[in-house]
N, C-alpha and C positions, 0 to 999 in steps of 0.2 A: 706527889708533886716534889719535883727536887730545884734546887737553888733558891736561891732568894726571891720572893716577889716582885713585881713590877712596880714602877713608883712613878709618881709625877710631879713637876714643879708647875705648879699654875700661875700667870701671871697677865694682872691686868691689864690694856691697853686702848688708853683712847689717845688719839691724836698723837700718839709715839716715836713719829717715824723717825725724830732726832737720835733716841734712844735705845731703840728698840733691834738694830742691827748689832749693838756692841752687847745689848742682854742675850740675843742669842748666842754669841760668840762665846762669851761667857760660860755661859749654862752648861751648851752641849756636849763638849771636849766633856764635863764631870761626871755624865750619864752612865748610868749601869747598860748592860749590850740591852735588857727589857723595859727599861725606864721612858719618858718622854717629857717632852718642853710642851704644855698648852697653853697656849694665847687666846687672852680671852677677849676679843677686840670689841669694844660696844659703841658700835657705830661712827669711824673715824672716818673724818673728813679730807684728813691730810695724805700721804705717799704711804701709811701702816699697813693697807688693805694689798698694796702695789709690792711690799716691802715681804710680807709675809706668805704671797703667792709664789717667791721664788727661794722662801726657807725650805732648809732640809727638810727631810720624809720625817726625821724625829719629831717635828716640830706639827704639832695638833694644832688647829685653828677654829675656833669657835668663834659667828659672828654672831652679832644683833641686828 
């Protein structure tokens, strides 16, 4: 195996949506090219669900 392993930044989300578009902006630009942003959304009510369907491909979504 050559280079560095992959890594991820996990990060929780309920009801985010105020939030949570300036956390991805944030994150991604820092990513290694094998690394990923997972959102961990547990059950939002609000625009998060709306918000994270049209995040980049880097960007893992796990819901509840």
């Amino acid at each position: 195996m050559t280079g560095s392993p992959a890594q991820a930044v996990v990060t929780p989300a309920y009801n985010t949506e105020a939030y949570l578009a300036e956390t991805i902006r944030s994150v991604v630009p820092q990513l290694g090219p094998q690394d990923e942003l997972v959102v961990m959304d547990d059950g939002s009510t609000d625009g998060t669900r709306a918000l994270l369907a049209a995040a980049p491909a880097r960007v893992r979504v796990l819901s509840q």
